[in-house]
C-alpha positions in Angstrom: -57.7 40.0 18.8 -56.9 40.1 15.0 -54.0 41.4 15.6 -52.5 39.0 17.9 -53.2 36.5 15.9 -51.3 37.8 13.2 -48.5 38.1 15.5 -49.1 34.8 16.7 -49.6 33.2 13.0 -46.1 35.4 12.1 -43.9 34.1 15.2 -44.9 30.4 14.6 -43.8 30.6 10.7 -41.3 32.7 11.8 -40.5 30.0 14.6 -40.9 26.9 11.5 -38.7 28.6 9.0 -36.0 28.4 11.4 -36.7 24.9 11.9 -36.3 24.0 8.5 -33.1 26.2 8.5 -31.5 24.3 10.7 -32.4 20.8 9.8 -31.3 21.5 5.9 -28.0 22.4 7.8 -27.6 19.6 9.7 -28.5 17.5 6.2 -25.5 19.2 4.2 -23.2 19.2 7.5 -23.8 15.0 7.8 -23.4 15.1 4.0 -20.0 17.1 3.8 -18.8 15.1 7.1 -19.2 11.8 4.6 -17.7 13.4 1.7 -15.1 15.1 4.0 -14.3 13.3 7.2 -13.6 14.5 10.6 -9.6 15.2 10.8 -8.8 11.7 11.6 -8.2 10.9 8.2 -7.5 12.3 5.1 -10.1 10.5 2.9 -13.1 8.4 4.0 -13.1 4.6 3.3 -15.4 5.1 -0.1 -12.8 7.9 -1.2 -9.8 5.4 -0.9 -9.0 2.6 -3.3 -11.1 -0.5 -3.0 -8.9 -3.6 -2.2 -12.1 -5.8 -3.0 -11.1 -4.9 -6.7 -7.1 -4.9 -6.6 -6.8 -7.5 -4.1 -7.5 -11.1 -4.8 -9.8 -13.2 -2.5 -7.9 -14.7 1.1 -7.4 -17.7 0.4 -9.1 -20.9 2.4 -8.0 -23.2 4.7 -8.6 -26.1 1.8 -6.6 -24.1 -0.6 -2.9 -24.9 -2.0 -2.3 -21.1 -1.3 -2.9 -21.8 2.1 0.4 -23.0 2.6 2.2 -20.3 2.9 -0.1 -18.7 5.9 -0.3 -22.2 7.3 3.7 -22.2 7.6 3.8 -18.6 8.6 1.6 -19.5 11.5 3.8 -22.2 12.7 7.0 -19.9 12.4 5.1 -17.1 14.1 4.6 -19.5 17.7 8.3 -20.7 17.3 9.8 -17.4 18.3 6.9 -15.6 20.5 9.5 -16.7 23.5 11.9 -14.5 21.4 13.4 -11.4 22.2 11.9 -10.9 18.6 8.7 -12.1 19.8 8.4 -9.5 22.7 9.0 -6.7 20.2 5.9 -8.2 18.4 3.7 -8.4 21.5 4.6 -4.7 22.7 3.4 -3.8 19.0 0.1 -5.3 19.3 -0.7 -1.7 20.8 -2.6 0.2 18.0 -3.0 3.9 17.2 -0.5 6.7 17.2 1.1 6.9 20.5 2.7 3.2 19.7 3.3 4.2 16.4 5.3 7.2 17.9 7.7 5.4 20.2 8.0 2.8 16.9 9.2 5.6 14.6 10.7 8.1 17.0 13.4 4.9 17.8 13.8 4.6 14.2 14.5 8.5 13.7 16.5 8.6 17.2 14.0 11.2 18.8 11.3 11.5 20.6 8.2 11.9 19.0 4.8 13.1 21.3 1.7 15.7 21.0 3.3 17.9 23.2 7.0 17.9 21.7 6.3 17.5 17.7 2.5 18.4 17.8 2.9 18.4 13.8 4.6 14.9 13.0 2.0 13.6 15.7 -1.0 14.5 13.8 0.8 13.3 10.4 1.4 9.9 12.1 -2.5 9.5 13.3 -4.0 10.7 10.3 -1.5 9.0 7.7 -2.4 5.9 10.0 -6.0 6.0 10.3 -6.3 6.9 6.8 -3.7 3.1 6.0 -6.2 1.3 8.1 -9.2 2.3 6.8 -7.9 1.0 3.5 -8.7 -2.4 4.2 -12.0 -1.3 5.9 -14.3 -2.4 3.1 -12.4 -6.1 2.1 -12.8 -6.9 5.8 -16.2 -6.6 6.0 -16.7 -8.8 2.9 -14.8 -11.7 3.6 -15.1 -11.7 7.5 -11.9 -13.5 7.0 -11.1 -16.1 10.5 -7.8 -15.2 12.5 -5.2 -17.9 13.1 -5.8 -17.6 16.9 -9.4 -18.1 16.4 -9.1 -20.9 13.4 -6.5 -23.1 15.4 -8.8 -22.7 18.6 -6.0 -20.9 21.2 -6.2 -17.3 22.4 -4.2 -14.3 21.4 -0.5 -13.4 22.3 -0.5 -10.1 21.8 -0.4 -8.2 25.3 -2.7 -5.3 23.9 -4.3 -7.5 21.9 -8.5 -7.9 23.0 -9.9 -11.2 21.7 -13.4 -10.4 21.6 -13.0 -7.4 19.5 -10.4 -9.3 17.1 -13.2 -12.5 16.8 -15.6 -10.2 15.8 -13.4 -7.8 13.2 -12.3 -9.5 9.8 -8.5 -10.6 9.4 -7.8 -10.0 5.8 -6.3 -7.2 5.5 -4.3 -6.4 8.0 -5.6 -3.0 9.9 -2.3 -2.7 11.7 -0.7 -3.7 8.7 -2.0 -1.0 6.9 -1.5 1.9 9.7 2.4 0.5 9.9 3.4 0.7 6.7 1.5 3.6 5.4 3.0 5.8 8.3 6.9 4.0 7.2 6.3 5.4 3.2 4.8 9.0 4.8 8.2 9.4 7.1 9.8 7.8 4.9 9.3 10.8 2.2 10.0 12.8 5.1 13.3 12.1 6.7 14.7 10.5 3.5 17.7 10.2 6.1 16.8 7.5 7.8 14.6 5.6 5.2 15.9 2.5 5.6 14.9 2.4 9.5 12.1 3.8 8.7 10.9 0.9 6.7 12.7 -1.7 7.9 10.5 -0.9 11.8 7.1 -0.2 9.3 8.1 -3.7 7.7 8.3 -5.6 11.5 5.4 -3.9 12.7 3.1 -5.8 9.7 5.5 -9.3 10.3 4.5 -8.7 14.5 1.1 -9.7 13.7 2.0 -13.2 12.5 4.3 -13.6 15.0 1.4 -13.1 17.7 -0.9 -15.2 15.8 -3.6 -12.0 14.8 -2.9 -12.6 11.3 -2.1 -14.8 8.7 0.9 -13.9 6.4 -1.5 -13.4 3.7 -3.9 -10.4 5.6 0.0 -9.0 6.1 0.7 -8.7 2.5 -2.9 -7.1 1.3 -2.4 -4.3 4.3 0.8 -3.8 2.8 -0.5 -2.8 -0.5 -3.9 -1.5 0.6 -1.3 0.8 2.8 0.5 1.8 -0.5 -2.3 2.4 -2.4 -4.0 4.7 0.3 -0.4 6.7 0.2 -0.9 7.3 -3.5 -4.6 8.7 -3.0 -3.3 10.8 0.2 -1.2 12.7 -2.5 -3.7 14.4 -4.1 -4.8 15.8 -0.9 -3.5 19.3 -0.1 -4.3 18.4 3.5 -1.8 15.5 3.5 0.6 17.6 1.5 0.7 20.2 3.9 0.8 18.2 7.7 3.8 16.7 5.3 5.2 19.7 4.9 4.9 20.7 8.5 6.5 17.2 10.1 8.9 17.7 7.7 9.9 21.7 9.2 9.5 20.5 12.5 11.4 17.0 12.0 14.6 19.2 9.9 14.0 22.0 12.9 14.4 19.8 16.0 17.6 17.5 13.9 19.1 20.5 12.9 18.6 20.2 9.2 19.0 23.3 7.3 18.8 21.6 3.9 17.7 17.7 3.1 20.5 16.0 1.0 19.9 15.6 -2.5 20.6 11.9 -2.1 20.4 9.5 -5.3 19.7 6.6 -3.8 16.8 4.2 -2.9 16.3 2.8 -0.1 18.0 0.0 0.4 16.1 -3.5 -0.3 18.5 -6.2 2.2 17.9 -3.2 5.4 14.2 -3.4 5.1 12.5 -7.1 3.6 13.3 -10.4 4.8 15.1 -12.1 2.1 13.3 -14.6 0.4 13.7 -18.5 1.9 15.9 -20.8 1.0 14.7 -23.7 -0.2 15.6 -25.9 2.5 13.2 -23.7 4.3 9.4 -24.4 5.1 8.4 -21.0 3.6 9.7 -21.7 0.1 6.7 -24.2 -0.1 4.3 -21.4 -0.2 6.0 -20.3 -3.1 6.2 -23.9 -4.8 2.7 -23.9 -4.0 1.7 -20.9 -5.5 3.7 -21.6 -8.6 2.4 -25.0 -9.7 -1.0 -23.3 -9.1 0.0 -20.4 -11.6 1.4 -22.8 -13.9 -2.3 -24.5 -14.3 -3.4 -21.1 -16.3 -0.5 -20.9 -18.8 -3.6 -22.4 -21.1 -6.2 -20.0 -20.3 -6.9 -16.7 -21.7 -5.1 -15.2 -18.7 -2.5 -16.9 -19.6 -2.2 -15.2 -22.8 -2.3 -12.0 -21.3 0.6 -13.0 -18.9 2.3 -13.8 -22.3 1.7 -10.1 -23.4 2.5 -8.7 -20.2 6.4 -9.6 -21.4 6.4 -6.1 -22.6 8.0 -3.9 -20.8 7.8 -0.6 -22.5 6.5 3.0 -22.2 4.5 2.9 -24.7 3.4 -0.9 -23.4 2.4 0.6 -20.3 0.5 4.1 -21.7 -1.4 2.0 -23.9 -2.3 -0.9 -21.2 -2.8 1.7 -18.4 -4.7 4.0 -21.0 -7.3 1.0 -21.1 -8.2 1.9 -17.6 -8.3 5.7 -17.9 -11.4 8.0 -19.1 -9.0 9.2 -21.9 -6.2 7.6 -24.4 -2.9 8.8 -22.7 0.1 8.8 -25.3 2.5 10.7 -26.3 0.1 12.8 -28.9 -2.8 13.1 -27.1 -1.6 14.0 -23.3 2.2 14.9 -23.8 2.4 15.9 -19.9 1.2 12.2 -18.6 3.6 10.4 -21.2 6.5 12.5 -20.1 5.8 11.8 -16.6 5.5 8.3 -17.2 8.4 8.2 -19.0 10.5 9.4 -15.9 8.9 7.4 -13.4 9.5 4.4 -15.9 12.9 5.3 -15.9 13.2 5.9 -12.4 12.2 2.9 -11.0 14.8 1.2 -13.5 16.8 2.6 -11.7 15.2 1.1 -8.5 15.3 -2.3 -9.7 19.2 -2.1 -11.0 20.1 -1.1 -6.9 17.4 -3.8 -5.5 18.7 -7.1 -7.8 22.3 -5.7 -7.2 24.2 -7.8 -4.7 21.6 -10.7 -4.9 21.0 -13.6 -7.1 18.1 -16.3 -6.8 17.1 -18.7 -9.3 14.3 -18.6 -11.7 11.6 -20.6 -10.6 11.4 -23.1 -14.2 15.3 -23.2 -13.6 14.6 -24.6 -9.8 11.8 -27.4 -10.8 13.9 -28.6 -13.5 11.3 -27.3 -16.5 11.0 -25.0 -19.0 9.2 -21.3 -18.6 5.7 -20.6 -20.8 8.3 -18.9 -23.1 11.2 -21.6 -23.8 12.7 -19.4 -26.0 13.4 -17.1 -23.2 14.9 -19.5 -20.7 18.4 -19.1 -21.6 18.3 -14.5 -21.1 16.5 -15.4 -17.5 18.5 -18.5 -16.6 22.0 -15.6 -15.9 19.6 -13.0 -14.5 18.2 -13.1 -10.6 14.3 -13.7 -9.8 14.9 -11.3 -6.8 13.1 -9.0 -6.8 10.7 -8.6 -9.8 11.7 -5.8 -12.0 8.1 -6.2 -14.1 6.1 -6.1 -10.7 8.6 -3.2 -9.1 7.6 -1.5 -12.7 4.3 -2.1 -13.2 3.0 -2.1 -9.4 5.3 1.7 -9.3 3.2 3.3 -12.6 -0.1 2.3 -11.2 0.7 4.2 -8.0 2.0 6.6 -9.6 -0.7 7.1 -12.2 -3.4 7.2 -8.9 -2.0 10.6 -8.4 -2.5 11.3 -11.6 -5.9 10.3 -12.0 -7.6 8.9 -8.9 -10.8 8.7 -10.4 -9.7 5.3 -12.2 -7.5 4.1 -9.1 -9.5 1.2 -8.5 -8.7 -0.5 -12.1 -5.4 1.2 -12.2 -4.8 -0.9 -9.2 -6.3 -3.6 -10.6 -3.8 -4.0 -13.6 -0.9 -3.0 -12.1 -1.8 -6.2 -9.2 -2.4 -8.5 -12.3 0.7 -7.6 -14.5 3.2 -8.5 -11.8 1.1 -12.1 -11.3 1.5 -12.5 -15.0 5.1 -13.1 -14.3 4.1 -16.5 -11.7 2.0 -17.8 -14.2 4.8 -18.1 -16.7 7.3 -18.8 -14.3 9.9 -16.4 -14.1 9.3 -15.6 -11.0 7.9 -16.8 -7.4 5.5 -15.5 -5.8 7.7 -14.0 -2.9 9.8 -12.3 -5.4 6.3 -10.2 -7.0 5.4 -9.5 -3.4 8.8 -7.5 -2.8 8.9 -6.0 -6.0 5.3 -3.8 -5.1 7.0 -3.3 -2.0 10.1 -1.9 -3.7 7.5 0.2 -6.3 6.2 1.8 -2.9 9.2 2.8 -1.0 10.6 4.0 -4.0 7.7 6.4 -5.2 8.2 7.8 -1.6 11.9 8.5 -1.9 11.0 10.6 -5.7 8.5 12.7 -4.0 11.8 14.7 -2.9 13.0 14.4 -6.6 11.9 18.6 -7.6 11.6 17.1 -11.2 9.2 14.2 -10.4 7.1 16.5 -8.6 7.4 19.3 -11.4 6.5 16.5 -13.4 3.8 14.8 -11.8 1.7 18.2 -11.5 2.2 18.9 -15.2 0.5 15.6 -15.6 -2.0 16.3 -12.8 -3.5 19.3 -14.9 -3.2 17.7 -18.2 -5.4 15.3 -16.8 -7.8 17.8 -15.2 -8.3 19.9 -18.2 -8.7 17.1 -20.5 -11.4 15.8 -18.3 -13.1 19.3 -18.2 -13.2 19.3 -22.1 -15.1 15.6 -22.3 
């Protein structure tokens, strides 16, 4: 009888030990699943930058930036009868089989699990990974929809209305899944870039059009979409699905070797100019610029004054203020040197972007004077279209999240606010900063085929590392 009850006691501890095995198991399985996600996506939403940070607040119905979304809106119904408007309802379908037909047109081929299993799983998990980008500022600002603010109903044919009251506008989810997948394929058929970007562009636009969003959820799921890109960069998942489409994309065209093309994409195939002013959306930007103009007293509006700079060492110093370390040219060569080429490189974007264009200065077109008179005369020849500060700026903070992603929040954040210095002072509209980042984006997409940007950028990634390791 002893006996057995040893056996007995043995089997049951025996029988617990097991027990707790497999429950402290479970507990670091559910705690790698958050840290890692299932394949979906490349990061999880706490991983990704935070758009409550870098973004600014949606603004309300009572608001003078409310114009712009308000005209948008009204724009949006007048051509839902449109063969433009169809497209816009057809891509109210989310998720990656819509995104495939979008992208495959773009490309000319046909893009499905079965045919391209590899540039189908980069186009659901780049996209997932875009849309959950905005996941944390729509839960905080629960943010109306037009449809539901203006009392109507949807257009969108795939569009469900109960799901859409209930899920916050600003940003744009679609938005964000669009346009992150455009800068991905974008980096990977640099061939067809500009129809690339040009679709990923309509595909954020469609959700005005069908009255989802306002023009303003649009623009944040652009960036949010940009900013995710940066962080999926220092993923060696992401970097080798992208690798993969790209085999299987050069196998099935026939590629045997990308052209070493020089130039960016082009900025007049893929963003809608900015409106004249004859037009109702230029009073979104008048709006937004006698609003900017009310801080050229504040402290911000000192900074703006100092965000005239437009330097390397202006921008390792300012974007040093946001690291965990000084980054110059002493203390962490690689970064600088990196910087450096990117700075000069997106010079280069901005010289191809304002080529061909010319738009007035915003001071010039009210009949004033900037926050710098002494100024005036050097902008008054030069075009506002797009903004080389923001293309600059909004391009190094990208940039720099691959370089450091631990800071990409305020990164983000100062990149965002050195492009608006440039509406508070008036030497730009509003429109103008919002296709600069845009430009920044697509054109940190096309140098990720540059060998010496990459060469360069993992210098700077180790740098980084190491000096981190030694703090």
């Amino acid at each position: 009888m002893i006996i057995q009850k040893t056996s007995t006691t043995r089997h049951r501890l025996i029988g617990l030990l097991l027990i707790l095995f497999l429950c402290s198991t479970l507990t670091i399985s559910a705690q790698d699943k958050e840290r890692r996600p299932n394949n979906t996506t490349y990061f999880s939403t706490n991983e990704l930058p935070d758009p409550c940070v870098y973004l600014p607040v949606p603004p309300d119905t009572a608001s003078t930036l409310f114009v712009d979304d308000f005209m948008r809106w009204i724009w949006g119904k007048s051509i839902r009868n449109t063969e433009r408007g169809k497209q816009a309802s057809w891509e109210s379908l989310y998720g990656v089989k819509r995104m495939a037909t979008v992208f495959g047109e773009a490309m000319g081929m046909t893009i499905s699990e079965e045919a391209t299993p590899a540039i189908w799983r980069l186009l659901q998990r780049v996209g997932e990974t875009g849309n959950k980008a905005t996941s944390k500022a729509k839960r905080k600002y629960m943010r109306v929809r037009p449809f539901a603010r203006m009392n109507e109903h949807v257009w969108g044919e795939f569009d469900n209305e109960w799901d859409l009251r209930h899920n916050g506008s600003y940003p744009s989810g679609h938005t964000g899944y669009g346009w992150s997948t455009a800068l991905a394929l974008a980096e990977m058929a640099p061939e067809y870039q500009d129809t690339i970007l040009r679709r990923g562009y309509e595909y954020g636009d469609s959700r005005v059009i069908v009255g989802a969003h306002w023009q303003s959820d649009v623009d944040a799921g652009r960036l949010a979409a940009s900013a995710a890109i940066a962080r999926m960069h220092t993923s060696t998942e992401y970097l080798e699905d992208l690798e993969d489409a790209r085999a299987e994309y050069q196998r099935i065209k026939g590629i045997k070797q990308q052209k070493k093309e020089t130039s960016f994409p082009h900025i007049e195939r893929i963003i809608d100019y900015p409106a004249d002013t004859a037009s109702y959306r230029h009073y979104g930007d008048v709006a937004y610029y006698w609003l900017a103009k009310t801080e050229r007293t504040t402290p911000r509006g000192e900074d703006a004054v100092t965000d005239t700079a437009c330097t390397v060492n202006y921008f390792l110093q300012t974007y040093g203020a946001c690291t965990n370390i000084p980054i110059d040219i002493t203390s962490t060569p690689d970064i600088a040197t990196f910087v450096t080429y990117t700075f000069d490189k997106l010079c280069d974007a901005c010289s191809q972007a304002k080529s061909g264009t010319f738009r007035q200065r915003p001071f010039l077109r009210m009949g004033e004077h900037s926050a710098l008179p002494e100024k005036d005369k050097k902008y008054s020849t030069s075009s506002s279209y797009p903004s080389s500060h923001s293309i600059i700026g909004w391009g190094i903070a990208l940039a720099l999240v691959e370089v450091m992603p631990d800071c990409q929040d305020a990164l983000l954040e100062r990149g965002y606010e050195y492009g608006r210095s440039r509406t508070i002072l008036g030497f730009h509209f509003k429109s103008d900063v919002q296709a600069g980042r845009l430009v920044a984006a697509y054109t940190l997409a096309r140098l990720h085929n540059d060998a010496e940007f990459r060469k360069l950028l993992t210098a700077a990634q180790n740098e980084y590392a190491n000096s981190i390791n030694l703090e």
